[in-house]
C-alpha positions in Angstrom: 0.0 0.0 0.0 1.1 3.4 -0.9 0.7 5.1 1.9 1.1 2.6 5.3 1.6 4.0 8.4 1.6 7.4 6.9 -0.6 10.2 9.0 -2.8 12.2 6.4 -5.1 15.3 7.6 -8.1 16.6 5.2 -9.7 19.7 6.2 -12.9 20.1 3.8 -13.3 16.0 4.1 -17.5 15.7 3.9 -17.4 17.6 0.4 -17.3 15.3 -2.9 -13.6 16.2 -3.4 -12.0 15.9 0.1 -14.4 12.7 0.6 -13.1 11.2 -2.4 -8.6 11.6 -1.5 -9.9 10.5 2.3 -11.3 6.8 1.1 -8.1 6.5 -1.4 -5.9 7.8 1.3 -7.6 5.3 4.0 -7.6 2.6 0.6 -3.7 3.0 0.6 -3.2 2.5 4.5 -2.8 5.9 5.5 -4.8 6.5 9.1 -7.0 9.7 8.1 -7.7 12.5 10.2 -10.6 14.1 8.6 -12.0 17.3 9.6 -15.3 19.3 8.5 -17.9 22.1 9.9 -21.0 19.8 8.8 -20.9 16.6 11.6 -23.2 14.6 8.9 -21.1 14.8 5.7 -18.2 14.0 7.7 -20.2 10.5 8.8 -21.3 9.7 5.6 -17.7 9.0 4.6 -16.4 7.9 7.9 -19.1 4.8 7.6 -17.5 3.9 3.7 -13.8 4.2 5.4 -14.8 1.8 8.5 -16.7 -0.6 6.6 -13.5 -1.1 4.4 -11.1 -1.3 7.4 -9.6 1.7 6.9 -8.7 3.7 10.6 -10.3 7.3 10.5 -10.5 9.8 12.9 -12.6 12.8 12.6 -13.5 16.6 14.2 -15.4 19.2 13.5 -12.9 22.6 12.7 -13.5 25.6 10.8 -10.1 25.8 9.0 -10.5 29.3 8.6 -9.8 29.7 12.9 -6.2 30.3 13.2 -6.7 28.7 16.8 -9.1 26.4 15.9 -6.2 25.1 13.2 -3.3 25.1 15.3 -5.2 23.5 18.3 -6.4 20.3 15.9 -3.1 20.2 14.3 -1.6 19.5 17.8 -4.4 17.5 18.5 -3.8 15.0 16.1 0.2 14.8 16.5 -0.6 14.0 20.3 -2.7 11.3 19.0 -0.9 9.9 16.8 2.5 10.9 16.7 3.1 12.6 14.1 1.4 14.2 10.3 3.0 13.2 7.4 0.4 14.9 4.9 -1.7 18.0 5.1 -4.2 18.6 2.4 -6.8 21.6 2.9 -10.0 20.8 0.1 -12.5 23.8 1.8 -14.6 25.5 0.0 -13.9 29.1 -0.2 -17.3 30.9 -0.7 -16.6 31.9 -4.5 -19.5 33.9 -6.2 -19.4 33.7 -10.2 -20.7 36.0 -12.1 -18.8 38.6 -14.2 -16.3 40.7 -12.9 -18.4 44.3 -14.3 -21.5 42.8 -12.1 -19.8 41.6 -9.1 -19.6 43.6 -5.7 -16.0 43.9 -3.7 -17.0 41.6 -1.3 -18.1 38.8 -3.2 -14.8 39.2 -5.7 -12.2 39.3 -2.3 -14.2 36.8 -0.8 -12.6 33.4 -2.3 -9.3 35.1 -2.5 -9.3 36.1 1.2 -10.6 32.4 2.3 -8.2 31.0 0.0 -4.9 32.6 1.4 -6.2 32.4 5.2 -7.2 28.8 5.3 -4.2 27.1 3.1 -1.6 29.4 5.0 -3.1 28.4 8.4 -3.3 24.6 7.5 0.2 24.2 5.7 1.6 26.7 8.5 0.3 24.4 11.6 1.5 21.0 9.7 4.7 22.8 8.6 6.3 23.3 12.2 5.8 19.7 13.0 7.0 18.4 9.7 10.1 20.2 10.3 10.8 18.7 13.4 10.6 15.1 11.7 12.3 16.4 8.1 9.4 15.2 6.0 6.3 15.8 5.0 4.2 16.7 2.2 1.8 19.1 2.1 -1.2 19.3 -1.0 -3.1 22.3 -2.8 -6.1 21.8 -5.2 -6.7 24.3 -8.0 -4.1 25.3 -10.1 -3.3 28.5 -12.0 -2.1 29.4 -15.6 -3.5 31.9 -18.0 -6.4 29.6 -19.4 -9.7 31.0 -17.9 -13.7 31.4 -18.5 -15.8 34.4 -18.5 -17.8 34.8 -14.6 -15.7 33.3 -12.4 -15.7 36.1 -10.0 -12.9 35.7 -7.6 -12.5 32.3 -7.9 -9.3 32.0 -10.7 -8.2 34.7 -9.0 -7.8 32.8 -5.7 -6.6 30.0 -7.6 -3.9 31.8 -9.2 -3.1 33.3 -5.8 -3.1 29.9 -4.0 -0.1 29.0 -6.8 1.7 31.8 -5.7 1.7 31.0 -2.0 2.3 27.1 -2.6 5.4 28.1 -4.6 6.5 29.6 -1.8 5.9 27.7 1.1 7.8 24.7 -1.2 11.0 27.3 -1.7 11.0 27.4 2.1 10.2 23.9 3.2 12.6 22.1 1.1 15.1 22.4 3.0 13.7 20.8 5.7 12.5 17.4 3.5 8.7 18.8 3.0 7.4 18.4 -0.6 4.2 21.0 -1.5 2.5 20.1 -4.9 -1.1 21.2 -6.3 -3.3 19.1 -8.0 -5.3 20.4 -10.8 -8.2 19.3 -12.6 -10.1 21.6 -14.8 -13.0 20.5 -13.2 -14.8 17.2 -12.1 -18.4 16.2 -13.3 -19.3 14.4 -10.0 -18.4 17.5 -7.6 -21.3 19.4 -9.5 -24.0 19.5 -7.0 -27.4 18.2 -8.6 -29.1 21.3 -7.4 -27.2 23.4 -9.7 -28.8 24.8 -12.6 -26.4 24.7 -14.9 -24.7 21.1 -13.9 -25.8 19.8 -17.6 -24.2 23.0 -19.4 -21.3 23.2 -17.4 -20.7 19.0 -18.0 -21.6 19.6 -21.6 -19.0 22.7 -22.1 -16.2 20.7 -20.4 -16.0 17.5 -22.0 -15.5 18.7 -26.0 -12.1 21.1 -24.1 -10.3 17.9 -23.3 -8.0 16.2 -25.1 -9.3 13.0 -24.2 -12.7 13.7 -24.7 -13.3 13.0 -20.6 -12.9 14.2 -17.4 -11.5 13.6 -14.0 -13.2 11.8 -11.7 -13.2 11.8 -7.7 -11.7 8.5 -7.8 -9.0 9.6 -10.3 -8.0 12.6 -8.0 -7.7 10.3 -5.1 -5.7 7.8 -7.0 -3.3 10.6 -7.9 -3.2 12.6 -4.7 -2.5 9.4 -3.1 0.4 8.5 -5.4 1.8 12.0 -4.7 1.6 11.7 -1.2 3.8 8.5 -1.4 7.6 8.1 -1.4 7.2 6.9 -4.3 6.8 10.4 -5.7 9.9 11.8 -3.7 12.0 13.7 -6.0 8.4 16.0 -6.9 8.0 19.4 -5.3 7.4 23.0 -6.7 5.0 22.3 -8.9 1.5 21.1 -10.4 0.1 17.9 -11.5 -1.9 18.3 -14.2 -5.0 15.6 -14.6 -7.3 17.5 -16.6 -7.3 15.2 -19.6 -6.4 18.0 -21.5 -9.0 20.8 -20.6 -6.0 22.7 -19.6 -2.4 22.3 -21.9 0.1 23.4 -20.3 
C-alpha cells in the first residue's frame, strides 16, 4: 500500500472532493484525520472508510480559525504521533458572475478564504513536519493563464493559491517537505445536482479535453495518493496536471 503508516489530515473531508482523496488515502493505508464544519457529511464518509477497514478519525474545525487550526493540528500529532500529509480541500465561498457585475466583497471573498485557510493549514502542519524532516503538504486548484468568463474571484484565488504554494515549497525544502497542487479543470461528480447549470457546465467541459473526458473523484484520489507516497519523492514545486487536456500546459 502506498501510503502505510503514513498520517494524512483533510480539512474540507465531507465535500465530494475531500471525501473522495480521504477513502483513497484510508484505501492505501494511510490513518486519516478528517476534519469538517458539517458533523453529517463528515459520517457519511467515515461509515464507507470503516466498513473497508480503513482507521479514521474525525473533528469538526472551521479551518479558517487560526486557533481552531493550530489546536487540531496538535491534537492530532498527540494522538498519533506525528502528520506526514496535510491537504486543505475547503470550499472558499466563490460567487461567479462577471467581474463588471460583481460587488467587492463577493470578488475578495474566495481570495481572502483562499490565502487564510491554506496558510493556516500548511503553516500548523509545517512546524511539526520540520521537526521530523518530511512531510508533504497538497493544494487543489491550479493556476495558468487559461480562464472562463464569470468566475468572479474564484481563478483569481486559484492563481493566488499558486503563488503561495510556490513559496511555502521554496521554504520547506530544506527541511525534506514536498508541496505540490493538483489540478483538474473541473470534475463532473463534484457538481451539485441542485445546480442549474450542472448539464451546461458537464456539456461545455467535456469537448475542451484532449481525451474527450474528465476527471473523476476516484481519479484525483488515485493521484493525490500517489503523490503523497515516497514513491513520488523527487516531486516538489510544482503542479500535477490531470485534466485530460481541458488545460495544456
Amino acid at each position: 500500500m502506498l501510503l502505510e503508516k503514513k498520517v494524512a489530515v483533510i480539512y474540507g473531508a465531507g465535500g465530494p472532493i475531500g471525501g473522495g482523496v480521504a477513502r483513497a488515502f484510508a484505501r492505501e493505508g494511510a490513518k486519516v484525520f478528517l476534519s469538517g464544519r458539517t458533523k453529517t457529511k463528515l459520517d457519511k464518509v467515515v461509515d464507507e472508510i470503516r466498513s473497508n477497514g480503513g482507521e479514521v478519525d474525525t473533528a469538526i474545525v472551521d479551518a479558517l480559525d487560526e486557533h481552531a487550526v493550530d489546536e487540531y493540528t496538535d491534537a492530532v500529532v498527540k494522538q498519533a504521533g506525528h502528520i506526514d500529509i496535510s491537504f486543505d480541500l475547503i470550499s472558499y465561498g466563490d460567487v461567479q458572475v462577471p467581474l463588471i457585475e460583481i460587488s467587492i466583497e463577493d470578488f475578495l471573498q474566495p481570495i481572502t478564504n483562499a490565502m487564510r485557510t491554506q496558510f493556516l493549514t500548511t503553516r500548523a502542519a509545517a512546524r511539526h513536519m520540520i521537526k521530523r524532516g518530511s512531510g508533504v503538504i497538497l493544494y487543489f486548484g491550479g493556476g495558468g493563464p487559461q480562464t472562463t468568463p464569470g468566475m468572479g474571484g474564484f481563478k483569481v484565488a486559484l492563481d493566488a493559491l499558486e503563488s503561495l504554494r510556490r513559496q511555502w515549497a521554496i521554504e520547506l525544502g530544506q527541511h525534506g517537505i514536498r508541496v505540490l497542487t493538483l489540478k483538474t479543470g473541473g470534475i463532473p461528480e463534484s457538481i451539485p445536482d441542485t445546480n442549474p447549470e450542472k448539464d451546461n457546465i458537464i456539456n461545455n467541459l467535456l469537448p475542451s479535453t484532449l481525451l474527450k473526458r474528465a476527471a473523476t473523484l476516484a481519479d484525483v484520489g488515485n493521484v493525490a495518493a500517489f503523490v503523497a507516497s515516497d514513491q513520488a519523492r523527487t516531486m516538489t514545486a510544482t503542479e500535477i496536471n490531470i485534466s485530460c487536456g481541458a488545460i495544456v500546459d
